[in-house]
RODO-2510 file (C-alpha; in nm, 4 decimals, decimal comma):
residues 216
     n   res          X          Y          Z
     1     x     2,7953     1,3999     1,7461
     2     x     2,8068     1,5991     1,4068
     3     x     3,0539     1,4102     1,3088
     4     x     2,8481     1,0625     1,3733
     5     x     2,5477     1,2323     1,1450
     6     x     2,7500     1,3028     0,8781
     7     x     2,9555     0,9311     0,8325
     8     x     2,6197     0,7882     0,8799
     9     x     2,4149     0,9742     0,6189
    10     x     2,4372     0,7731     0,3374
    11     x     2,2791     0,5136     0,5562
    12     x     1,9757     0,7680     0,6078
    13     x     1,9693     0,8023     0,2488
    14     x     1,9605     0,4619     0,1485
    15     x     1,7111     0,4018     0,4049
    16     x     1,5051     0,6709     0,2897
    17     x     1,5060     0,5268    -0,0534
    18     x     1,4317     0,1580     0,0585
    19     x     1,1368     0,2811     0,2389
    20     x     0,9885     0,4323    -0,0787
    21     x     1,0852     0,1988    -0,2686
    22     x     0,8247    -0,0507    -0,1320
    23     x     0,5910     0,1934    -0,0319
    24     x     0,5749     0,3064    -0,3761
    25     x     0,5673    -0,0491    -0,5428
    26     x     0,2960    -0,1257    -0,2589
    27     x     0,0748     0,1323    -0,3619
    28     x     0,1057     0,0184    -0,7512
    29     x    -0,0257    -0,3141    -0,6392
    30     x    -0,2154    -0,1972    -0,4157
    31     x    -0,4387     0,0347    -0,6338
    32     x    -0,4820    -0,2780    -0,9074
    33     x    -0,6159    -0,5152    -0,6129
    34     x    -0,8087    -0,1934    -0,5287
    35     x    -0,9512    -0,1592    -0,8691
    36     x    -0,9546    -0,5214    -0,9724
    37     x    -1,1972    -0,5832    -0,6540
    38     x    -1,4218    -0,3044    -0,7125
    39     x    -1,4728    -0,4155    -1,1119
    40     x    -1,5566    -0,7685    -0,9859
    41     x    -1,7959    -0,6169    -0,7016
    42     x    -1,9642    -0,3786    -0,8966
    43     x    -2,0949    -0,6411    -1,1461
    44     x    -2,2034    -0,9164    -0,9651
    45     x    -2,3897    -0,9431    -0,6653
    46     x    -2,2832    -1,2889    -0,6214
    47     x    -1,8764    -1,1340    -0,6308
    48     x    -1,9760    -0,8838    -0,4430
    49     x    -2,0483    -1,1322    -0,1553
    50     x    -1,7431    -1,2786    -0,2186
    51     x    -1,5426    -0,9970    -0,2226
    52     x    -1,6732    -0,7869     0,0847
    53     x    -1,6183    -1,0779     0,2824
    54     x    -1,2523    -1,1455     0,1471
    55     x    -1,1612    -0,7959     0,2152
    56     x    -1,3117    -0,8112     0,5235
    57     x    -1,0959    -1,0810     0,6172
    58     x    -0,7440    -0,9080     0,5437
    59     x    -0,8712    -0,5711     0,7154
    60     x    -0,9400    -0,7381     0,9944
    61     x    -0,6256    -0,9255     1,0450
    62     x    -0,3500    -0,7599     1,1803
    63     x    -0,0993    -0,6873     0,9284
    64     x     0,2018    -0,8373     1,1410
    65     x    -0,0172    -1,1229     1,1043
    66     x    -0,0583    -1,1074     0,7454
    67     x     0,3288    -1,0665     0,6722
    68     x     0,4524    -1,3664     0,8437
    69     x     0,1620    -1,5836     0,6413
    70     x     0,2676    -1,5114     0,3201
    71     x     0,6651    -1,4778     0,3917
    72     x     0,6809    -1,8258     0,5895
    73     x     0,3583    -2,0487     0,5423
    74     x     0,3922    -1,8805     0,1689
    75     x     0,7575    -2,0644     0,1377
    76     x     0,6047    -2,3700     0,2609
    77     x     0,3235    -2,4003     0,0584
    78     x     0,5042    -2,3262    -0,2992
    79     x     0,8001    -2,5353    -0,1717
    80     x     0,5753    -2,8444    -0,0757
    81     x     0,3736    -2,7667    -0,4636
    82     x     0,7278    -2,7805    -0,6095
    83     x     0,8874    -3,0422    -0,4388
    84     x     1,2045    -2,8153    -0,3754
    85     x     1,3301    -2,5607    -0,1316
    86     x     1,1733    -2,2119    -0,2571
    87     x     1,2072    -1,8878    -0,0106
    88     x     0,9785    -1,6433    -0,0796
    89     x     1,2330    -1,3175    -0,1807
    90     x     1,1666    -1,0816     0,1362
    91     x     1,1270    -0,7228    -0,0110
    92     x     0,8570    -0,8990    -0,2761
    93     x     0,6328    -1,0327     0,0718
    94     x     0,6706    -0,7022     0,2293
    95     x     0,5406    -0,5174    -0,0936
    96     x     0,2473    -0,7716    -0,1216
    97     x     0,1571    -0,7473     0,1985
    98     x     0,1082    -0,3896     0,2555
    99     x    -0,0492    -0,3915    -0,1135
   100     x    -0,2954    -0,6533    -0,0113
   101     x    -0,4326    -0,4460     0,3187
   102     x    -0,3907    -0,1377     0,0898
   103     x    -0,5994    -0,2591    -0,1913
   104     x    -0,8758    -0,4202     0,0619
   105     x    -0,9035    -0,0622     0,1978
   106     x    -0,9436     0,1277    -0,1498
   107     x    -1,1705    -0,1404    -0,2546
   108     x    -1,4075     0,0029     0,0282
   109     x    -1,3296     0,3623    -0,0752
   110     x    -1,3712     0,2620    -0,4263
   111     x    -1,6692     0,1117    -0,3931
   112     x    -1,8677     0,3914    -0,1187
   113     x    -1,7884     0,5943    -0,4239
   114     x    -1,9392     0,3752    -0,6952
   115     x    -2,2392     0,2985    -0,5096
   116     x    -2,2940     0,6835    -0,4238
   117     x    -2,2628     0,7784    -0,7819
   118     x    -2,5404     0,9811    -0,9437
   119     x    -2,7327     0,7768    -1,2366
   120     x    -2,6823     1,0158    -1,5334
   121     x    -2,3632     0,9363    -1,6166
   122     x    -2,4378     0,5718    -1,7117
   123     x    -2,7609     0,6425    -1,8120
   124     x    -2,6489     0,8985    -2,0960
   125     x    -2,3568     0,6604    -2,1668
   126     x    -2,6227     0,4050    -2,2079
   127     x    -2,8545     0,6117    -2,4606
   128     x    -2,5299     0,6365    -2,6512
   129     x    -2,4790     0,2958    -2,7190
   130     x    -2,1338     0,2530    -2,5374
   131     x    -2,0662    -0,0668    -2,4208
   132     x    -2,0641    -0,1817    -2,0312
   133     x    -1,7004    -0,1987    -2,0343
   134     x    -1,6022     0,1138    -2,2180
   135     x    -1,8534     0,3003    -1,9737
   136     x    -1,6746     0,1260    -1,6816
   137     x    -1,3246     0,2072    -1,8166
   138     x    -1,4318     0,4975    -1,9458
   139     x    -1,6690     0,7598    -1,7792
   140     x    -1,7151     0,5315    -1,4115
   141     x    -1,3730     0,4514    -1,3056
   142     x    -1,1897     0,7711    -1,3936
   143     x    -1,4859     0,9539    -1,1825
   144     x    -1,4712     0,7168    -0,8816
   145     x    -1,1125     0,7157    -0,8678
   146     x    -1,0891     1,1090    -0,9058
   147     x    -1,3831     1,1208    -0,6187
   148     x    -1,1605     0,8823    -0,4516
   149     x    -0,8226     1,0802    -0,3992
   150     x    -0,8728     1,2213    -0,0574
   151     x    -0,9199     0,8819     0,0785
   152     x    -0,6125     0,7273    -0,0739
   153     x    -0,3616     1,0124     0,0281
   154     x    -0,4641     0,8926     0,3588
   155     x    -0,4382     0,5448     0,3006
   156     x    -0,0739     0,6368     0,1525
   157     x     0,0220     0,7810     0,4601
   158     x    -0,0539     0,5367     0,6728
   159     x     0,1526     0,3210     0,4345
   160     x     0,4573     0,5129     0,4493
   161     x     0,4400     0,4496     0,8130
   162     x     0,3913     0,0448     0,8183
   163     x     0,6647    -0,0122     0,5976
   164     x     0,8622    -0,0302     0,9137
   165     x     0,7382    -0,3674     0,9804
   166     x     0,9159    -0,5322     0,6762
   167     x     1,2248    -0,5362     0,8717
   168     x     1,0798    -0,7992     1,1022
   169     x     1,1195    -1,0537     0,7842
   170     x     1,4996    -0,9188     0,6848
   171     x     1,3827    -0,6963     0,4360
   172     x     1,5673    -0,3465     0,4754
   173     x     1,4148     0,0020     0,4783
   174     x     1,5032     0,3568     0,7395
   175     x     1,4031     0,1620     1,0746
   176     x     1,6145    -0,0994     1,0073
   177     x     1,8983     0,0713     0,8523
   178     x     1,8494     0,3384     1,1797
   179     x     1,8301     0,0622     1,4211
   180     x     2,1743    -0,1249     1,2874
   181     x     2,3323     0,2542     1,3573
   182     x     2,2284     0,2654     1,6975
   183     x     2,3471    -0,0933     1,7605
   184     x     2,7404     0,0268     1,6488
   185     x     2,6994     0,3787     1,7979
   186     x     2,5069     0,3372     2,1373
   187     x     2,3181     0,6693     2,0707
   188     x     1,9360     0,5828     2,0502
   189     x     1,8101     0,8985     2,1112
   190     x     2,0273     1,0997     1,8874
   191     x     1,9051     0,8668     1,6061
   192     x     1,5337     0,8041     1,6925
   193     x     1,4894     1,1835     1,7455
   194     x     1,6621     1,1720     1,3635
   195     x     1,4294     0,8784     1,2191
   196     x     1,1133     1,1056     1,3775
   197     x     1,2112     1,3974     1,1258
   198     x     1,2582     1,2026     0,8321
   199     x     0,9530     1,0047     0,8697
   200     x     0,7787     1,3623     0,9905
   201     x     0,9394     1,5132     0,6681
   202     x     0,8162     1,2309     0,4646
   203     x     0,4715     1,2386     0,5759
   204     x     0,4182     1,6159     0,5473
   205     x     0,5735     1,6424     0,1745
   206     x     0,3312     1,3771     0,0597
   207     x     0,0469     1,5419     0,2760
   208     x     0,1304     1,8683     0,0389
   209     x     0,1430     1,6977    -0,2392
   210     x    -0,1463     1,4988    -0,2168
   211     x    -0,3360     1,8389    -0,1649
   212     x    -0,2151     1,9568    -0,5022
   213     x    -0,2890     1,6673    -0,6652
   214     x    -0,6953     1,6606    -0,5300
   215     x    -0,6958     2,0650    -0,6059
   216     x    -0,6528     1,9579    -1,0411
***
């Protein structure tokens, strides 16, 4: 059984790596949409409306859901605008995906934040004569998203944990590689018990880190 670990741990790896990979480009994306929502909300009541009800939308839908829209009715739609075959590339739906429900979720942690915020701040900013958008950029956004922290470690654990439904499009990451393993060496528990750990691992080194990061 050793012996099965070891040949297969480069697989682990790689899997390991894949799952970051889009959890971490996710989360890039993810933050922007955040940010990009809460800027247009925060300004206009009329975006505001607009907004809270798009975000509303994508939270409510289930994220399967949201996956196969934009991998297969996505291809569809752009290849019907082109007038040629176009396939959406599989690891770029998966990231946009889990950035879209990411970002619709820190847009509501964003925003709690903004709408919480004491007066002073802007006000003082104001009696300087700093602009809206240097205030915003400035003084607001730093604060909210520093306020903000707790709630988005949470959000990034969460997902760490739905990348595993990329591989439902063909786009690889640790279930899938894990799952092809068990397929060649008939040992599911062995391997599930091994995916638990990593995923365990992976969860509780972020949860640290996460703490540190809140604690500057």
């Amino acid at each position: 059984m050793l012996n099965l670990i070891i040949e297969y741990a480069p697989a682990f790896l790689t899997g390991i790596l894949e799952t970051l990979a889009i959890a971490i480009v996710a989360l890039i994306e993810g933050l922007l949409i955040g940010i990009s929502l809460t800027t247009c909300s925060a300004y206009s009541h009329s975006m505001h409306l607009i907004v809270r009800c798009f975000s509303n939308v994508i939270i409510f839908l289930p994220e399967l859901f949201i996956l196969f829209l934009i991998y297969f009715a996505g291809t569809e739609i752009i290849s019907a605008f082109l007038h040629q075959t176009v396939e959406i590339n599989a690891f770029m739906a998966s990231t946009f995906t889990l950035a879209l429900v990411f970002g619709c979720y820190a847009y509501k942690i964003f925003y709690s934040n903004f709408i919480n915020m004491p007066g002073g701040e802007k006000e003082a900013a104001k009696i300087l004569g700093l602009s809206e958008k240097y205030i915003w950029r400035k003084i607001l956004l730093p604060s909210i998203f520093q306020k903000s922290l707790p709630g988005l470690g949470n959000l990034w654990l969460i997902l760490l944990k739905e990348t595993s439904i990329v591989s439902l499009i063909g786009a690889t990451e640790l279930l899938s590689r894990i799952q092809f393993i068990i397929v060649h060496t008939q040992q599911p528990f062995i391997f599930y018990s091994i995916t638990a750990i990593l995923y365990f691992t992976l969860s509780n080194l972020s949860e640290n880190g996460l703490k540190r990061l809140v604690k500057i």
